[in-house]
LOVEX-564283 format. One record per atom (N, C-alpha, C): residue number from 0; atom name; x, y negated, z negated. Coordinates in nm, 3 decimals, padded with zeros to 5 digits. Layout:
<pts>
<pt n="NUM" atom="CA" px="X" py="Y" pz="Z"/>
...
</pts>
This chain:
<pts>
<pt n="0" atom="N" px="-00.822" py="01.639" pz="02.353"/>
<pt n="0" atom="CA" px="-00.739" py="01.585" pz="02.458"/>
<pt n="0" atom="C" px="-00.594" py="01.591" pz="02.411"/>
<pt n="1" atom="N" px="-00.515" py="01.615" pz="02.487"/>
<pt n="1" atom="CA" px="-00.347" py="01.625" pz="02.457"/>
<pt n="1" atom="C" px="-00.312" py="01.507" pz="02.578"/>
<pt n="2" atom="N" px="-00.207" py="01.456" pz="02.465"/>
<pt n="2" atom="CA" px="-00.151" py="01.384" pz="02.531"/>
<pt n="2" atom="C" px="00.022" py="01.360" pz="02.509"/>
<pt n="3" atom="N" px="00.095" py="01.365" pz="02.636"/>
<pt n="3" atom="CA" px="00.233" py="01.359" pz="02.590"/>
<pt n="3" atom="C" px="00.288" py="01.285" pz="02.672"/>
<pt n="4" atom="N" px="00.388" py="01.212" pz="02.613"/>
<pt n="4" atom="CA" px="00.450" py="01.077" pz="02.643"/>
<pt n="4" atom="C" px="00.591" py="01.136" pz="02.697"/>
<pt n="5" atom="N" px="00.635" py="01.106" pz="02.807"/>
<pt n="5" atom="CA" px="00.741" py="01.183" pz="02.856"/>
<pt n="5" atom="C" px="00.879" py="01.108" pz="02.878"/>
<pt n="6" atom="N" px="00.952" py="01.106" pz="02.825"/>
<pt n="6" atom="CA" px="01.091" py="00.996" pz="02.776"/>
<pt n="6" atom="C" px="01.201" py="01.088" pz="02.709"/>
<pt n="7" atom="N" px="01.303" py="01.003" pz="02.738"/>
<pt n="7" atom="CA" px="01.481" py="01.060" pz="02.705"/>
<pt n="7" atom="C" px="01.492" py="00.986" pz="02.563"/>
<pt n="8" atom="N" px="01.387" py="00.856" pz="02.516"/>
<pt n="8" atom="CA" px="01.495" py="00.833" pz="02.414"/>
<pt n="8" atom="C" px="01.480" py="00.643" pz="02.428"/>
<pt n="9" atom="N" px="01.467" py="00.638" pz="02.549"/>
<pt n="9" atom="CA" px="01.470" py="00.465" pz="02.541"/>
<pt n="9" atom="C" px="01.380" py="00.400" pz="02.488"/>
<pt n="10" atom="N" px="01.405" py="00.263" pz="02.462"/>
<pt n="10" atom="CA" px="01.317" py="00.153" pz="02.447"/>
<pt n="10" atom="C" px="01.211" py="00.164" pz="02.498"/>
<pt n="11" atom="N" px="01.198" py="00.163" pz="02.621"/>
<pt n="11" atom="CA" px="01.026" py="00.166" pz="02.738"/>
<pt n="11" atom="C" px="00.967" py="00.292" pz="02.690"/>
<pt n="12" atom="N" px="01.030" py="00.420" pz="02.644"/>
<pt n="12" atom="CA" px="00.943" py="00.543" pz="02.577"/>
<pt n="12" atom="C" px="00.914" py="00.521" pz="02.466"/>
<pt n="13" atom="N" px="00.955" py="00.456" pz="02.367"/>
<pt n="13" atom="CA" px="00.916" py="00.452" pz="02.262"/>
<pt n="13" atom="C" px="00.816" py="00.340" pz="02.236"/>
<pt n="14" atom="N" px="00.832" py="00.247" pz="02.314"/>
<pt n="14" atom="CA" px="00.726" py="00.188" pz="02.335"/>
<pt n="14" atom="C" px="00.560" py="00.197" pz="02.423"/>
<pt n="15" atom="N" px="00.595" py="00.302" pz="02.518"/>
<pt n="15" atom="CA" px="00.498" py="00.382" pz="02.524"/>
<pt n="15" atom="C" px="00.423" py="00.467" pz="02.435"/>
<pt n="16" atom="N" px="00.525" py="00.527" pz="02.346"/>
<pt n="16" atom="CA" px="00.447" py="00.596" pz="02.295"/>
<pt n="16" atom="C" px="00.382" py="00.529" pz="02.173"/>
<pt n="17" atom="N" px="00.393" py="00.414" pz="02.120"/>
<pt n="17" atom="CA" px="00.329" py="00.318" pz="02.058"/>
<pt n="17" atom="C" px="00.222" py="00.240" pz="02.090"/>
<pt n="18" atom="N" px="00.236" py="00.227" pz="02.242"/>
<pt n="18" atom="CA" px="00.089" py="00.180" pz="02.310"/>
<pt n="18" atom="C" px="-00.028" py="00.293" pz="02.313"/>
<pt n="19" atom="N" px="00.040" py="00.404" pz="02.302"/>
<pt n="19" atom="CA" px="-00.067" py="00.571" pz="02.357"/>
<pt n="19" atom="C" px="-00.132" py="00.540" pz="02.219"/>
<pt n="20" atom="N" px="-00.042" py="00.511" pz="02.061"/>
<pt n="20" atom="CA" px="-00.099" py="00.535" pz="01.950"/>
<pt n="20" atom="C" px="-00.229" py="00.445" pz="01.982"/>
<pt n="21" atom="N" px="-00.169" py="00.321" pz="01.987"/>
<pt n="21" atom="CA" px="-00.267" py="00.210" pz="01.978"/>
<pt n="21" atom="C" px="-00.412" py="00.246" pz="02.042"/>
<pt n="22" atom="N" px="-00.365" py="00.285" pz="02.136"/>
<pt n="22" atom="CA" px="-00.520" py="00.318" pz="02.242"/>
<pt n="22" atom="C" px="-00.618" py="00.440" pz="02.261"/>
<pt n="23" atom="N" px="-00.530" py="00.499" pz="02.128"/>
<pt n="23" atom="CA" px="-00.629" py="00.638" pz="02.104"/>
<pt n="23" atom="C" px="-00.730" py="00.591" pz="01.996"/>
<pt n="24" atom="N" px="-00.642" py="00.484" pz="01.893"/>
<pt n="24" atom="CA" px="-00.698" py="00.464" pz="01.724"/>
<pt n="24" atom="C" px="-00.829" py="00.393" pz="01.810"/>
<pt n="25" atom="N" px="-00.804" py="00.289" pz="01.898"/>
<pt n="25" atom="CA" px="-00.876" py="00.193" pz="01.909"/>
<pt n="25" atom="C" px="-01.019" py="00.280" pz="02.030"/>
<pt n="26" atom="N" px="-01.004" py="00.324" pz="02.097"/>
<pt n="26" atom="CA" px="-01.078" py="00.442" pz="02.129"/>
<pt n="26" atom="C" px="-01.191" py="00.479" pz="02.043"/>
<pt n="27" atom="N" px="-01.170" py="00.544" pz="01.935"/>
<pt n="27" atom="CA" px="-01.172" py="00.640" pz="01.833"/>
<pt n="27" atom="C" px="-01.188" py="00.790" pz="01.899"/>
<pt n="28" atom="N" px="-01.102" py="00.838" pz="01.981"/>
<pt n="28" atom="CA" px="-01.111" py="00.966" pz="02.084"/>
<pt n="28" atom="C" px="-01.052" py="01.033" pz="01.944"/>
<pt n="29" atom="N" px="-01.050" py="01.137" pz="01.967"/>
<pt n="29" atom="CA" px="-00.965" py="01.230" pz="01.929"/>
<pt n="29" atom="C" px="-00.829" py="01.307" pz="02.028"/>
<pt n="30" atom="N" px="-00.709" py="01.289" pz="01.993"/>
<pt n="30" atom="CA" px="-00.596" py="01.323" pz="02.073"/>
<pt n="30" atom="C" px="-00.447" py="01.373" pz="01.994"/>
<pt n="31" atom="N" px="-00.423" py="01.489" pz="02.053"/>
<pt n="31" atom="CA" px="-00.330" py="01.538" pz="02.026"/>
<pt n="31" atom="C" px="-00.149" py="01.443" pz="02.113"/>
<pt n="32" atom="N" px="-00.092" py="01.390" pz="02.028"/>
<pt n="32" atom="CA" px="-00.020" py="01.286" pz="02.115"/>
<pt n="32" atom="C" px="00.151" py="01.343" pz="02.099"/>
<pt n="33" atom="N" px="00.218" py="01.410" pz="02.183"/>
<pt n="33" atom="CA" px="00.327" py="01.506" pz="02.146"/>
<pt n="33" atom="C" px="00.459" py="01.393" pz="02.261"/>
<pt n="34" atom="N" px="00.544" py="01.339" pz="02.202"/>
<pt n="34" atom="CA" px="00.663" py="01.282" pz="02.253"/>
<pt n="34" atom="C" px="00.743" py="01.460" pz="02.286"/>
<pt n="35" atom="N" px="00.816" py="01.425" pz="02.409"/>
<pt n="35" atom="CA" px="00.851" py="01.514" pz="02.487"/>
<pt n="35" atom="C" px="00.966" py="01.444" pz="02.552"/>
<pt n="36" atom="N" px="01.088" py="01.492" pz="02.526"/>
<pt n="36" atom="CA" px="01.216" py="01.421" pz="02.512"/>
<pt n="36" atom="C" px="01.353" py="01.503" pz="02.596"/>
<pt n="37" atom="N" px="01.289" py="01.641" pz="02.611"/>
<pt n="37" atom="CA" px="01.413" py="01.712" pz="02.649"/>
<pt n="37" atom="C" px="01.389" py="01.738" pz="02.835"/>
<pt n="38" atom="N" px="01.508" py="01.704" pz="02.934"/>
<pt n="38" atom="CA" px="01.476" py="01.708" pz="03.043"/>
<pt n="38" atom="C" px="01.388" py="01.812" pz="03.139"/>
<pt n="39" atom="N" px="01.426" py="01.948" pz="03.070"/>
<pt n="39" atom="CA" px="01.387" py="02.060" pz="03.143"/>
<pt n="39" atom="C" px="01.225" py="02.044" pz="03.162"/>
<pt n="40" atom="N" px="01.181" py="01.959" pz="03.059"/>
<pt n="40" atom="CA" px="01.029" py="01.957" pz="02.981"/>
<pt n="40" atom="C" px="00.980" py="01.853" pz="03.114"/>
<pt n="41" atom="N" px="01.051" py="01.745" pz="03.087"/>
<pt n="41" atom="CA" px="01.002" py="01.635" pz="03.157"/>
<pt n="41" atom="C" px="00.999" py="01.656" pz="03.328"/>
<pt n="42" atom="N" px="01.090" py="01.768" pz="03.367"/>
<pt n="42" atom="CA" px="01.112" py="01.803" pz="03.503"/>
<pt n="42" atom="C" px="01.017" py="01.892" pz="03.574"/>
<pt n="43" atom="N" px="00.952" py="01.956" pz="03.475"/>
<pt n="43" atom="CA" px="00.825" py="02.104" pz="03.524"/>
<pt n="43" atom="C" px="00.718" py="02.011" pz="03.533"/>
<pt n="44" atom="N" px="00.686" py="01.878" pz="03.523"/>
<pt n="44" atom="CA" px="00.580" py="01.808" pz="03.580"/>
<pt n="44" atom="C" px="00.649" py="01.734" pz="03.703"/>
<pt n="45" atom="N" px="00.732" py="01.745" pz="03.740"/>
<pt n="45" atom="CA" px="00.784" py="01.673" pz="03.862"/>
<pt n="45" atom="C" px="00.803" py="01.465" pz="03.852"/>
<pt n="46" atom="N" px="00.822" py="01.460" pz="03.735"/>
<pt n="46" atom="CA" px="00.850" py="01.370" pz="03.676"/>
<pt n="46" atom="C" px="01.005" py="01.301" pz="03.730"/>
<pt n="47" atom="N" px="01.043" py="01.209" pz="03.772"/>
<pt n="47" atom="CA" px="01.181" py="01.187" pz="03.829"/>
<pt n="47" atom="C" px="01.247" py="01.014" pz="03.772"/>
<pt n="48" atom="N" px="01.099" py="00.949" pz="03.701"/>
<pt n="48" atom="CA" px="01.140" py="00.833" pz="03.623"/>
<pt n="48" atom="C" px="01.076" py="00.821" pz="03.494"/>
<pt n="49" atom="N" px="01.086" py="00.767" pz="03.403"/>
<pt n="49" atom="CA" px="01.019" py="00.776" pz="03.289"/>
<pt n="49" atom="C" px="01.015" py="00.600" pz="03.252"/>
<pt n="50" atom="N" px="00.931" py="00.569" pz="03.174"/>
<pt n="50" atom="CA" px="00.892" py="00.674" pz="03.041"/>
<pt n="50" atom="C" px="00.721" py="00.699" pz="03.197"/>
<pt n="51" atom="N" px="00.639" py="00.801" pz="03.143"/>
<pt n="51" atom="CA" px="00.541" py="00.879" pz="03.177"/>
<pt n="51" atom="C" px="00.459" py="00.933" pz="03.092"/>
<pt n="52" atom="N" px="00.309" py="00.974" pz="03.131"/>
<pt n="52" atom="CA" px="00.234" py="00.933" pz="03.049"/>
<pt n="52" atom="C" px="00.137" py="01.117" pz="03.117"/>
<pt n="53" atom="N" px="00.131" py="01.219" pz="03.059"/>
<pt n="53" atom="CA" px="00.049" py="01.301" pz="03.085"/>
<pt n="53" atom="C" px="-00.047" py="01.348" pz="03.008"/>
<pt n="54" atom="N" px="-00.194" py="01.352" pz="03.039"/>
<pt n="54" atom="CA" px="-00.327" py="01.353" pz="03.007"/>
<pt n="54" atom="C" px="-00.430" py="01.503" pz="03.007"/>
<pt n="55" atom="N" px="-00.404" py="01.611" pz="02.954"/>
<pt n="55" atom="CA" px="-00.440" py="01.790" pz="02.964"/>
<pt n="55" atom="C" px="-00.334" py="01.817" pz="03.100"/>
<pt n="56" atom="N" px="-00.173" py="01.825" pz="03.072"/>
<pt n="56" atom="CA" px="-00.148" py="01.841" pz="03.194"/>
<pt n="56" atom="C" px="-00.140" py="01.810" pz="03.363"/>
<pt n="57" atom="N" px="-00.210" py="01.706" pz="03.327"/>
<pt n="57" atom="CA" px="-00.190" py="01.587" pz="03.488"/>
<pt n="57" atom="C" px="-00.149" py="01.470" pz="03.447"/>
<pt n="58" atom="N" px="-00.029" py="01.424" pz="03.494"/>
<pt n="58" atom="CA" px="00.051" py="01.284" pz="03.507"/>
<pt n="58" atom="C" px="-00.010" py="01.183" pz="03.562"/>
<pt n="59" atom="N" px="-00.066" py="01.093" pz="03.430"/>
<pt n="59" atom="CA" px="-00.121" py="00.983" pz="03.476"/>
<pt n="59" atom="C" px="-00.060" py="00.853" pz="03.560"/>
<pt n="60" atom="N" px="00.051" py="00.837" pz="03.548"/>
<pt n="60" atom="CA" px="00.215" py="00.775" pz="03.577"/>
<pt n="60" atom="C" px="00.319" py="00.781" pz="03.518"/>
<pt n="61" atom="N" px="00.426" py="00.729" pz="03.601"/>
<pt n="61" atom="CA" px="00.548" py="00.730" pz="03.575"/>
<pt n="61" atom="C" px="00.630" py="00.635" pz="03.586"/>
<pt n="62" atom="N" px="00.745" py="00.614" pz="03.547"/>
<pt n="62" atom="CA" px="00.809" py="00.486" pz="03.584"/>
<pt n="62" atom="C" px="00.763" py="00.342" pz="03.539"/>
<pt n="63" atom="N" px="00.673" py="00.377" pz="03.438"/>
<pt n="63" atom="CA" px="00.629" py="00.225" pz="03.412"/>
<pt n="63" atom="C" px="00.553" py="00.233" pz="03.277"/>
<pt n="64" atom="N" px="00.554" py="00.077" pz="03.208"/>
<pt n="64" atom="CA" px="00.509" py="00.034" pz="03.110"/>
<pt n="64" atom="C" px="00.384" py="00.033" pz="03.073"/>
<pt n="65" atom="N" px="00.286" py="00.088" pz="03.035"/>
<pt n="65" atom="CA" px="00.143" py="00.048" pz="03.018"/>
<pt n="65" atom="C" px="00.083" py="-00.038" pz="02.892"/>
<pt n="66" atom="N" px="00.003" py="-00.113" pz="02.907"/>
<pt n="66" atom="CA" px="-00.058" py="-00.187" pz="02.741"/>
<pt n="66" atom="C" px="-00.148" py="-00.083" pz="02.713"/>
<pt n="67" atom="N" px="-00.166" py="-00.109" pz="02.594"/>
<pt n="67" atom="CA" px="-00.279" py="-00.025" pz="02.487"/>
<pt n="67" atom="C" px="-00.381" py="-00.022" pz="02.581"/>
<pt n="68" atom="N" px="-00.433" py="-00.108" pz="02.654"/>
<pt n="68" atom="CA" px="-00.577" py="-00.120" pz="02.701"/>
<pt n="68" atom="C" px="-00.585" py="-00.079" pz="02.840"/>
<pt n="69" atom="N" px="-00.452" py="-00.045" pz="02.935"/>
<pt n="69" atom="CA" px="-00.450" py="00.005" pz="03.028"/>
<pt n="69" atom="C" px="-00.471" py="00.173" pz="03.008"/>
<pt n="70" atom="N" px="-00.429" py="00.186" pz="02.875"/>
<pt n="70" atom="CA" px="-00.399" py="00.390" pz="02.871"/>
<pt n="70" atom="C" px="-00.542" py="00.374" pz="02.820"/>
<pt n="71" atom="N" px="-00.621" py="00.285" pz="02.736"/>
<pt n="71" atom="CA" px="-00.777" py="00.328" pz="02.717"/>
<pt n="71" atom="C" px="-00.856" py="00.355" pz="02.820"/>
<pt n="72" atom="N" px="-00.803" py="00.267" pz="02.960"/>
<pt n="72" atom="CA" px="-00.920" py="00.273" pz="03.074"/>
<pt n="72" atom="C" px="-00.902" py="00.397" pz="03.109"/>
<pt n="73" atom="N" px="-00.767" py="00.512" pz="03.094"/>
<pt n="73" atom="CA" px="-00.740" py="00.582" pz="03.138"/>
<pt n="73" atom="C" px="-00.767" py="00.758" pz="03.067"/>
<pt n="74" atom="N" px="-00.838" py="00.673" pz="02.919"/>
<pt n="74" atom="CA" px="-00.885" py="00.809" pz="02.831"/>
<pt n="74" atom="C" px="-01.011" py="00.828" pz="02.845"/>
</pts>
């Protein structure tokens, strides 16, 4: 599974992408987890708020905060 956390840089992305860690370990999935930072990147998914959360290429959401245990229901 790939997973990439889609953010400029802020607080709410980096804290996403700390919840994604949390909820893969606790899982025990296996996941490829790639922060993705540069706009052009974040724009070819049609992405328009961040931080965002995409799962083999489909955007699970956007614009919002998730806990560890919301991105598990979602792996």
């Amino acid at each position: 599974m790939k997973l990439e956390v889609l953010g400029t840089g802020c607080a709410k992305c980096k804290t996403l992408l700390e919840n994604v860690q949390k909820a893969v370990a606790a899982s025990g999935k296996e996941a490829e987890i790639i922060k993705v930072e540069d706009i052009p990147s974040i724009m070819k998914y049609g992405v328009m708020s961040t931080p965002a959360l995409v799962k083999d290429g489909k955007v699970l959401f956007s614009g919002k905060l998730a806990t560890p245990e919301e991105i598990a229901g979602m792996l």
